[in-house]
N, C-alpha and C positions, 0 to 999 in steps of 0.2 A: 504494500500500500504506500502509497505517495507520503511526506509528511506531509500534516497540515498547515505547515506556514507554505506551501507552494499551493496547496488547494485552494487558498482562501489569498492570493496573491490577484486583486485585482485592481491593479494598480492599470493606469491607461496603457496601451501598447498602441507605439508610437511607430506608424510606419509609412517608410521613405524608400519610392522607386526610382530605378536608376535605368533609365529610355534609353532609345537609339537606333541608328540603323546598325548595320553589320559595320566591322570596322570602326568604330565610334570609340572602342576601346572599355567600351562597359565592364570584362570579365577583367581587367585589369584592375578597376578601381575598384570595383566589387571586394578583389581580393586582400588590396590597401586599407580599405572602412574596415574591413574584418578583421583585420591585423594589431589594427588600432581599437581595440573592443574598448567599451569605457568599464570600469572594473563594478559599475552597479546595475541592477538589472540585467536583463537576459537578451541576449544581441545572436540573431539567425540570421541565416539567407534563406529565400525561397526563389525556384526559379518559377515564372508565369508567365510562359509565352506558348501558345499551341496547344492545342489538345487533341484527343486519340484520333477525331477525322481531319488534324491539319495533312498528312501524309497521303489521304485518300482524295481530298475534293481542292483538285489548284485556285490559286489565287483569282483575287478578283480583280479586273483591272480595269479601271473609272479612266473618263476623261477628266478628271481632275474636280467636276462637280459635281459629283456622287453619281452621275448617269453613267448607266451602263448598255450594252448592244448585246450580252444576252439572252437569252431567251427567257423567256416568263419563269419555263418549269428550272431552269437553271438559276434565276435568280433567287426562286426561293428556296433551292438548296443552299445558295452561297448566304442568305438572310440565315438558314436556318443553322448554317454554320456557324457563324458570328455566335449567335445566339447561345449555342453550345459551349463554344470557346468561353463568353463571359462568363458563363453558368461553371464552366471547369475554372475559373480561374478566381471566383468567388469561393469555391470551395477548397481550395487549394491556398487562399488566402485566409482565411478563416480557422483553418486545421495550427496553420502558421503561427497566431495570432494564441490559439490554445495553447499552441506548445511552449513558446515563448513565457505564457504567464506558468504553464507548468515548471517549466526549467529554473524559473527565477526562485532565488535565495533570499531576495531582498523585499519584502514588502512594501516598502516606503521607495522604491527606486523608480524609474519609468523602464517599461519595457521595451527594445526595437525590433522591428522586424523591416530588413533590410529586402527590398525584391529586386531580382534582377530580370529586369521587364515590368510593364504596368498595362494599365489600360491604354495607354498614349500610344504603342504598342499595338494593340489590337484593333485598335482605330485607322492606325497607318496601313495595318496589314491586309482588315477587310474595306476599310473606307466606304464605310454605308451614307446613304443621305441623310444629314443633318435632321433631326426631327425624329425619324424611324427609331422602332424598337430595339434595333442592334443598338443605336448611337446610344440611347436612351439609357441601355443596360452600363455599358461600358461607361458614360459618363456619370452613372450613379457609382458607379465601382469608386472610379474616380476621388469622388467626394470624401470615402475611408482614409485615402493617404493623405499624411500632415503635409507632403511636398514630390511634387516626381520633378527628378533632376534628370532634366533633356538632352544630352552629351552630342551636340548640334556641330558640323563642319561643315565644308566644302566638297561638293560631288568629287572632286577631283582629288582631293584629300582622303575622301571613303576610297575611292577607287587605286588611290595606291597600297592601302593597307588590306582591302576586301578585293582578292583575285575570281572571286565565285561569281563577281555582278558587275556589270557593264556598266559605264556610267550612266547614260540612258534610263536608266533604272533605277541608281541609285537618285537622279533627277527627280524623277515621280516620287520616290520614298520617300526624298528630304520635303517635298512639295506636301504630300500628305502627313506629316511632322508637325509642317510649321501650321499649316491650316487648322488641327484637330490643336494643337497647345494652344491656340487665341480662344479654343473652347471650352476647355477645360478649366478646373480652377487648381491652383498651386500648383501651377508647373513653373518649373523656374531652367530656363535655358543656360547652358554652359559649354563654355568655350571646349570642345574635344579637341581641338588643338593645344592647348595649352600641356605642361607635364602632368602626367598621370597623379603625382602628390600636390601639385595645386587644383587638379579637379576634385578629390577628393575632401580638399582644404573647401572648396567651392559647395559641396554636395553638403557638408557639417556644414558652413555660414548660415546656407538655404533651409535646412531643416534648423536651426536654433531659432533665426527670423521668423517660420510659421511657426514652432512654439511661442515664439513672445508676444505675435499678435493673437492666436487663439485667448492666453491667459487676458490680455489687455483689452479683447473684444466684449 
């Protein structure tokens, strides 16, 4: 059995994702923040990006304003996809969220849960029309995190460190990024050019500033 100062540990659990396209350098800072645990409360990663039918139903791909040239019964597989993914990714977020106040030692501490990936993420990836129930889902997801920090470059900059995508592509990617983060609320954009320890430094500033306006609001 568990003790019970972890049972009854329900202290806030504070959680901050870290976006991006391929290339952006996300697993690199991911692995810096962790490195750096703070020595109170209980500090995880969780990855959330994909789910069991991202591998079966290809991407979707918009002209950029959420219209697509699919077919009907096609686009409500690609909606019904979406839908899926938020639905795995709430759950997979929430398990997170348990674990984290299980593991904790500290009662009086805050908890973090660090994700690598967010909804900004699943946004960019199915890029459904603003309004719709995909958006709808993901942008309620959204609202859980104290802050997603957006690890933002230059196509040409993705494309020299990510061999697997064309720039072309990474275009459309960065494009559906910057569009879904003016949506979203606490997203906070950061330089992925800059060194992987001042992005990191940048990801901690971003997450301290939405704790002090939460407290202050």
């Amino acid at each position: 059995m568990l003790p019970t100062s972890n049972v009854l540990n329900l202290r806030p659990v504070h959680v901050v994702g870290v976006s991006g396209p391929d290339g952006a350098g996300k697993s690199t800072v991911i692995r810096l923040l962790l490195r750096s645990r703070p020595d109170q409360g209980a500090f995880l990663s969780v990855y959330l990006y994909g789910c069991f039918l991202c591998r079966r139903v290809p991407a979707r791909r918009t002209h950029g304003d959420g219209e697509t040239s699919q077919s009907s019964d096609a686009g409500f597989l690609l909606a019904a996809h979406g839908l899926i993914d938020a639905l795995e990714l709430w759950i997979r977020l929430s398990l997170a969220k348990v674990r984290a106040r299980l593991l904790s030692t500290n009662k009086t501490a805050a908890n973090i849960v660090l994700s690598d990936r967010s909804p900004l993420d699943g946004l960019a990836k199915h890029d459904p029309r603003a309004g719709s129930v995909t958006a709808r889902a993901f942008g309620r997801l959204a609202r859980s995190y104290d802050v997603i920090a957006w690890l933002d470059a230059e196509p040409q900059v993705l494309a020299g460190r990510d061999t697997e995508h064309a720039r072309p592509e990474l275009e459309r990617v960065r494009e559906a990024f910057t569009r879904w983060a003016t949506l979203l609320p606490n997203v906070a954009r950061i330089d992925a050019t800059a060194p992987p320890g001042a992005v990191a430094s940048a990801i901690r500033a971003a997450h301290a500033s939405s704790v002090r306006d939460r407290i202050d609001a």
